[in-house]
N, CA, C and O of each residue as an XYZ file, in Angstrom:
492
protein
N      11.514     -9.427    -10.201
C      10.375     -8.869     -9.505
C      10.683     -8.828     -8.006
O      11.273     -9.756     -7.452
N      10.305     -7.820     -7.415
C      10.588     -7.411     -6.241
C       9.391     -8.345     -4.902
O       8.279     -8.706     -5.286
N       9.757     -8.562     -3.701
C       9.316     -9.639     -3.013
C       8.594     -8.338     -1.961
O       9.002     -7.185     -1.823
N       7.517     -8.943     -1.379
C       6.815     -7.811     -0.776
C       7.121     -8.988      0.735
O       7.062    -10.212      0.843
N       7.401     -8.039      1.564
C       7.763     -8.506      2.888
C       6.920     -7.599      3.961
O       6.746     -6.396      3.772
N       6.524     -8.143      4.859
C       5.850     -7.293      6.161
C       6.292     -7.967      7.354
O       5.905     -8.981      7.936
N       7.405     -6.948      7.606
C       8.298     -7.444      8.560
C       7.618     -6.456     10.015
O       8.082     -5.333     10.210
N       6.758     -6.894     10.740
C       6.111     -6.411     11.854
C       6.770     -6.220     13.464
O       7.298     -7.220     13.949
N       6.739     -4.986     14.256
C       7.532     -5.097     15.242
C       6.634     -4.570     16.068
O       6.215     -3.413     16.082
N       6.173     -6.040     17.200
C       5.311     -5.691     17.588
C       5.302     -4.683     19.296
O       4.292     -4.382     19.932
N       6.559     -4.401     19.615
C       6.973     -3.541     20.758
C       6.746     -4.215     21.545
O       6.348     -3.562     22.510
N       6.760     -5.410     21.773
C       6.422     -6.625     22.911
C       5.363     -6.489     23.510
O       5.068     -6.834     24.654
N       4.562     -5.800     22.464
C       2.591     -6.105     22.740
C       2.281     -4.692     24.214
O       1.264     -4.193     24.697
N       3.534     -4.546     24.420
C       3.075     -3.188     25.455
C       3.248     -1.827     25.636
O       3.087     -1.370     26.768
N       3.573     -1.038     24.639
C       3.314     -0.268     24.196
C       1.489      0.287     24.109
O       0.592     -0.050     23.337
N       1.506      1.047     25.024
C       0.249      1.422     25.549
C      -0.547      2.337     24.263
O      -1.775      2.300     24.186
N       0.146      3.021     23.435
C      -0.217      3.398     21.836
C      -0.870      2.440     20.805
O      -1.481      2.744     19.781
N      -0.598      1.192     21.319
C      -0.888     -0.022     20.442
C      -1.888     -0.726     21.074
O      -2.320     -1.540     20.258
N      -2.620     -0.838     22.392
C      -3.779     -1.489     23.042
C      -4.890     -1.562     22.104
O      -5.794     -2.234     22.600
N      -5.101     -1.240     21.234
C      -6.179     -1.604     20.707
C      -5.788     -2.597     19.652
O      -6.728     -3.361     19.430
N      -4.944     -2.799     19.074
C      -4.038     -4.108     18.343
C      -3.933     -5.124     18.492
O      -2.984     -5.426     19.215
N      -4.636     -6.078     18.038
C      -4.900     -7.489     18.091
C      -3.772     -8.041     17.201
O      -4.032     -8.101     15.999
N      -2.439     -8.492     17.650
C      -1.340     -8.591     16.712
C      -1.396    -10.374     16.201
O      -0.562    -10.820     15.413
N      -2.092    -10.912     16.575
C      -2.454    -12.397     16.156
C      -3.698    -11.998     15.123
O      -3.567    -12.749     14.157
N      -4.626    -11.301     14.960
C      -5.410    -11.331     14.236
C      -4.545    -10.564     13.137
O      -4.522    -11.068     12.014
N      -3.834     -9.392     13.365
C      -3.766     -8.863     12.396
C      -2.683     -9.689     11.502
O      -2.769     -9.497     10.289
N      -2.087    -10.218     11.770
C      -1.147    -11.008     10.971
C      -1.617    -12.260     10.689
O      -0.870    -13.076     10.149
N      -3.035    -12.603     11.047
C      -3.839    -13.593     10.398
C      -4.381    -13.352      9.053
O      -4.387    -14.029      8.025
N      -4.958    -11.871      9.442
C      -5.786    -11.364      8.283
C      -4.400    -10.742      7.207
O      -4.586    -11.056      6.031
N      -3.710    -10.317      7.336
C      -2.293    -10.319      5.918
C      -1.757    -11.827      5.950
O      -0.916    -11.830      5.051
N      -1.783    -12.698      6.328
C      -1.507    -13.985      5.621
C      -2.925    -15.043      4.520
O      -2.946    -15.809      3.556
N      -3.697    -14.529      5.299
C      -4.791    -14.674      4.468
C      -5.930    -13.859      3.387
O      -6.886    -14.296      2.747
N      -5.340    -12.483      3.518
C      -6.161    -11.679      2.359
C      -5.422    -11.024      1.581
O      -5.890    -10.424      0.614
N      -4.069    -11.033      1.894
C      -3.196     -9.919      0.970
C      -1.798    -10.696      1.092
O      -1.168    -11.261      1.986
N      -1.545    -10.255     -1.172
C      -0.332    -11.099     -1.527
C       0.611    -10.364     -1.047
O       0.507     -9.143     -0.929
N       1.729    -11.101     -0.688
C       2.906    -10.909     -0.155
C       3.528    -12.065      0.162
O       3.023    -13.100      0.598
N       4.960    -11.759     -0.151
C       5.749    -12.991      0.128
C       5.962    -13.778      1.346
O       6.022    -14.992      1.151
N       6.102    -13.340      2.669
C       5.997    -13.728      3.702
C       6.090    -12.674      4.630
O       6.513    -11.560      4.321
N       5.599    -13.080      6.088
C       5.750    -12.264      7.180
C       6.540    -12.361      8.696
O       6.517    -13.400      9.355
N       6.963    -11.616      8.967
C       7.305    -11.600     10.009
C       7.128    -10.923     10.661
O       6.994     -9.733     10.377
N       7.017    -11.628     12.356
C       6.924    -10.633     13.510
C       8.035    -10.936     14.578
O       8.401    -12.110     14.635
N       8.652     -9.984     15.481
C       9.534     -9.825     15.770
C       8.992     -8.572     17.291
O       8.246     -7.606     17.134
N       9.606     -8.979     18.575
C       8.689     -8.306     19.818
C       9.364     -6.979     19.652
O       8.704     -5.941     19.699
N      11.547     -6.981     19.328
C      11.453     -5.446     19.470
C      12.722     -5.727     18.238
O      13.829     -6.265     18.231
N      11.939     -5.103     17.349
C      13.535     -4.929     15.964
C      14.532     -3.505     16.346
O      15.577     -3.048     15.881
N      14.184     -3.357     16.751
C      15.301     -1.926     17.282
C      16.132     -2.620     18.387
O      17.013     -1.777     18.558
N      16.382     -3.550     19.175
C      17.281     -4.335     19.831
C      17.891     -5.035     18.992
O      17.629     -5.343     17.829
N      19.021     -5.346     19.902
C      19.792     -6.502     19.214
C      19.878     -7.512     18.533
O      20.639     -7.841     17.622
N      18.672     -8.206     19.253
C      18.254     -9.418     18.157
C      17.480     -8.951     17.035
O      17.349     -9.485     15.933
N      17.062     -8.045     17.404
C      16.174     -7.980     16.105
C      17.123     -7.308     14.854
O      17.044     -7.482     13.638
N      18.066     -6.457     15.673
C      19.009     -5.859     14.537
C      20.025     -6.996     13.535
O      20.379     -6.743     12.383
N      20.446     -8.563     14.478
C      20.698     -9.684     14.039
C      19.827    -10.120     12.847
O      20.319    -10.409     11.757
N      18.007    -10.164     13.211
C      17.394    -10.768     12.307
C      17.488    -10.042     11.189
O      17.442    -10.482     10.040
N      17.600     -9.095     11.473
C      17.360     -8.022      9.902
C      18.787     -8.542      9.164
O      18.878     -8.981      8.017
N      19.603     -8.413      9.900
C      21.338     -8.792      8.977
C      20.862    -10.165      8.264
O      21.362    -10.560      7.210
N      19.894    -10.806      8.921
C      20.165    -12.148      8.394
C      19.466    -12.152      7.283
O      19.798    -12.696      6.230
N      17.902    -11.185      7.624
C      16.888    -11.592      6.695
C      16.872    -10.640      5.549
O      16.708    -11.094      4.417
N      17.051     -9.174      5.766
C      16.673     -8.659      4.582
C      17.548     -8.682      3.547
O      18.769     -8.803      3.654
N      17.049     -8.589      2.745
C      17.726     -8.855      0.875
C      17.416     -7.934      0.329
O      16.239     -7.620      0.509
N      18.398     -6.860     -0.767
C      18.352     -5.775     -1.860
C      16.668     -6.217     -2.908
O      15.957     -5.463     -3.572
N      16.551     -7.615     -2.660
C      15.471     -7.803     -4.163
C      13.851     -7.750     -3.401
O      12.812     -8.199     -3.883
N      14.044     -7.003     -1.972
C      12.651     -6.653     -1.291
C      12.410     -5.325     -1.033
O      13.211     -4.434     -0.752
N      10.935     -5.286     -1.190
C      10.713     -3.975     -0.457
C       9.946     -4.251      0.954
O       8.933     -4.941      0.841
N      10.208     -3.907      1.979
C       9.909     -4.385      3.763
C       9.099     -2.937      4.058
O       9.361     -1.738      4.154
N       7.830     -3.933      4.146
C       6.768     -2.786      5.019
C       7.168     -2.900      6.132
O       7.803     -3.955      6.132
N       7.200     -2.416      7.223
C       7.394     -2.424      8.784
C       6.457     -1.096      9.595
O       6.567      0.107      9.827
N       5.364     -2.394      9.855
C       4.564     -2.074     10.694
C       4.849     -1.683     11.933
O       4.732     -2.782     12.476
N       5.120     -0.989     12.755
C       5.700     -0.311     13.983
C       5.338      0.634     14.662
O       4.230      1.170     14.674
N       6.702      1.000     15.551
C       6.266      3.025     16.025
C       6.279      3.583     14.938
O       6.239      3.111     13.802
N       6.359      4.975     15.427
C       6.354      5.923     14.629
C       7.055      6.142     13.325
O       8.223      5.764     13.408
N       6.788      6.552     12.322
C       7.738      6.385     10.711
C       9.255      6.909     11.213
O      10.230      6.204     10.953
N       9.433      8.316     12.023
C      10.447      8.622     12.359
C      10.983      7.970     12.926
O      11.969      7.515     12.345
N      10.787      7.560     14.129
C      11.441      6.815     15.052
C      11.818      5.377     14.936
O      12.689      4.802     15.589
N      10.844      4.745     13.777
C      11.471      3.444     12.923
C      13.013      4.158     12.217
O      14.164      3.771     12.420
N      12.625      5.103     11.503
C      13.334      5.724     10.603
C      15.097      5.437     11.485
O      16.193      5.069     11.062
N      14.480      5.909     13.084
C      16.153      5.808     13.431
C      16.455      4.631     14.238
O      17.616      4.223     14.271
N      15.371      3.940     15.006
C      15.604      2.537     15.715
C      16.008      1.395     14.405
O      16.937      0.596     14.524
N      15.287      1.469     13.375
C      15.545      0.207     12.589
C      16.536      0.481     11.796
O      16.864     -0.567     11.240
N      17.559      1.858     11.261
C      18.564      2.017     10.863
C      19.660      1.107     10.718
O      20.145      0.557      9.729
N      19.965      1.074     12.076
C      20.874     -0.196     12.377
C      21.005     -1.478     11.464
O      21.904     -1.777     10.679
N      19.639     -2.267     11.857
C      19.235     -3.719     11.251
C      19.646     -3.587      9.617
O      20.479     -4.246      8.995
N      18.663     -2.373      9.088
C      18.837     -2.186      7.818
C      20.509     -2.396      7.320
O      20.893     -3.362      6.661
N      21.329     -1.342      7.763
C      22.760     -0.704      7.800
C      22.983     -2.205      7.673
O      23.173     -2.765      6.593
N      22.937     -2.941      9.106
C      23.914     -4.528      9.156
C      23.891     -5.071      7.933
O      24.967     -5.302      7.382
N      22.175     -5.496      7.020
C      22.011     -6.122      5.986
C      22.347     -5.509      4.429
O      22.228     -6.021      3.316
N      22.857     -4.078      4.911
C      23.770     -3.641      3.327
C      22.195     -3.413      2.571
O      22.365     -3.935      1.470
N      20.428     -2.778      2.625
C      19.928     -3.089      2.386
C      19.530     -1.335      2.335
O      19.367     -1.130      3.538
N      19.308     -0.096      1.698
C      18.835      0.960      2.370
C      17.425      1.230      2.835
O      16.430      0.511      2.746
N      17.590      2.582      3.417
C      16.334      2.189      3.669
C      15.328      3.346      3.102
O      14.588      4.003      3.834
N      15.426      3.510      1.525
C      14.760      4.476      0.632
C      13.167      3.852      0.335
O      12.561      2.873      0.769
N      12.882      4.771     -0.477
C      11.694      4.433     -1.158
C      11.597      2.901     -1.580
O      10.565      2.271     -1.346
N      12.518      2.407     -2.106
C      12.445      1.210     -3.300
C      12.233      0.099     -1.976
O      11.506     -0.889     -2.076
N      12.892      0.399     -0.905
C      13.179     -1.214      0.411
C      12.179     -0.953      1.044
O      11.707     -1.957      1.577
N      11.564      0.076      1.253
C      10.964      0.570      2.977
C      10.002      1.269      3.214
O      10.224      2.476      3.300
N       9.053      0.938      3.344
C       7.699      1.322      3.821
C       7.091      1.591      5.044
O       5.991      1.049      5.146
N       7.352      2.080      5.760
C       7.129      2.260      7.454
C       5.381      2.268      7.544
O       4.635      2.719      6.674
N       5.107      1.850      8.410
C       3.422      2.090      8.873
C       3.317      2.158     10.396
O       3.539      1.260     11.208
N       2.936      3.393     10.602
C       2.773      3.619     11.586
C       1.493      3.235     12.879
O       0.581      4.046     13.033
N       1.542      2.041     13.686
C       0.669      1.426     14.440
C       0.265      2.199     15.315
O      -0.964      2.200     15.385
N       0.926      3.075     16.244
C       0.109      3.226     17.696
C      -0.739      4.422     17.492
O      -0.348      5.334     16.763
N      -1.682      4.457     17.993
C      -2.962      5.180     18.066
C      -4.218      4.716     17.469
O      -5.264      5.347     17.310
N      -3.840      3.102     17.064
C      -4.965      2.664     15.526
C      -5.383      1.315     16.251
O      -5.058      0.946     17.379
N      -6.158      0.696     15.350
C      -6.835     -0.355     15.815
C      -6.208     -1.496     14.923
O      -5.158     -1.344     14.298
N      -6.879     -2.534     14.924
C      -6.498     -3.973     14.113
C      -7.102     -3.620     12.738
O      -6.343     -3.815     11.788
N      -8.290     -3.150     12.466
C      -8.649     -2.663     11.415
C      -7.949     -1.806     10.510
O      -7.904     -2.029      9.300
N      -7.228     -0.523     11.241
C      -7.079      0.583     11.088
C      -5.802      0.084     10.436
O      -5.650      0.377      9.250
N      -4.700     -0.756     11.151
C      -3.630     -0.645     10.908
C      -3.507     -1.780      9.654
O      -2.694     -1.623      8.742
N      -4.405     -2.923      9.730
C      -4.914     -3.510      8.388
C      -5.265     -2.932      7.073
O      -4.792     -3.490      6.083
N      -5.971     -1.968      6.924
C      -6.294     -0.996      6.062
C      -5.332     -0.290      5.343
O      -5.507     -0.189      4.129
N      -4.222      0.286      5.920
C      -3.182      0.917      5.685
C      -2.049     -0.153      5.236
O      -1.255      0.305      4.414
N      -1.905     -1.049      5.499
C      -1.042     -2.402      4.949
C      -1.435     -2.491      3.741
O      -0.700     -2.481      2.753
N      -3.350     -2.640      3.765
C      -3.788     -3.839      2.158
C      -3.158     -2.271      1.267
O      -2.549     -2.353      0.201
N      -3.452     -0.970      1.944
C      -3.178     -0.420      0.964
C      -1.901     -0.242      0.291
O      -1.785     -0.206     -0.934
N      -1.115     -0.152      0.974
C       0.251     -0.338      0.421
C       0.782     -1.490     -0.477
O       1.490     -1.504     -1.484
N       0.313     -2.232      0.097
C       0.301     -3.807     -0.819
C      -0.375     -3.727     -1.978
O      -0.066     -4.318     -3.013
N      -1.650     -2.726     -1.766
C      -2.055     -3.014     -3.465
C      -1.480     -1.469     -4.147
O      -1.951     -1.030     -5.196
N      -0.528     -0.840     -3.457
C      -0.007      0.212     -4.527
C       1.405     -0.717     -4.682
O       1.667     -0.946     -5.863
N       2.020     -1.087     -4.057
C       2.975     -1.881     -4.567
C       2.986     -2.887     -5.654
O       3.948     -2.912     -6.423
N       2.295     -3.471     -5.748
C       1.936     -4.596     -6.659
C       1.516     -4.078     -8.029
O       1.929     -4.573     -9.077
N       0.257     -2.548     -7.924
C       0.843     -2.364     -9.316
C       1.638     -1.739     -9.820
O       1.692     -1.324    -10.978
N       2.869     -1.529     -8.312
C       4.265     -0.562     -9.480
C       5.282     -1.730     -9.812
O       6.229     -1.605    -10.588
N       4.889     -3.125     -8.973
C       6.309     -4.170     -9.128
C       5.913     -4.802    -10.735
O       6.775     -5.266    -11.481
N       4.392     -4.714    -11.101
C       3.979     -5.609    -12.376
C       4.723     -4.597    -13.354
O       4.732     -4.805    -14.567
């Protein structure tokens, strides 16, 4: 069974697209209302370190929501990280959600939903 991960990048909170984002609440409310294996947040995964954490962390037996910029522009900043960890980044690993323009709600909403379409394709 496949491990549901929400690996979050929070653009070091300044990203002016994202001001309405309460990134402590929102990763309060997915540790406490929606299953998933664990979470992470991370200020910029398209840098270096973050391209490190991904080598370290992601694994073939997950699928990684990543809450972020834009789907495209994840699509080519988080390439890298993915690439390092031998992990692709298709349908089956990778779920992009796109944060800026949305609220704590907004971008909550769009998570539980993914989480609960995932869960009933992993059963």
């Amino acid at each position: 069974m496949k491990k549901v991960v929400i690996l979050m990048c929070t653009c070091s909170g300044v990203c002016p697209s994202m001001e309405k984002i309460d990134f402590w609440e929102l990763a309060e409310r997915i540790r406490m209302e929606l299953p998933h294996d664990y979470l992470v947040m991370h200020p910029r995964l398209c840098e270096e370190n973050g391209e490190a954490l991904m080598e370290d962390l992601l694994k073939p037996d997950a699928v990684y929501i990543t809450p972020a910029c834009a789907e495209k522009k994840q699509a080519k900043l988080l390439a890298e990280g993915f690439e390092r960890a031998g992990v692709p980044m298709d349908d089956e690993h990778w779920v992009p959600v796109m944060m800026g323009m949305k609220d704590t709600g907004q971008v909550f909403d769009e998570i539980k939903s993914i989480v609960t379409r995932l869960e009933s394709e992993i059963q």
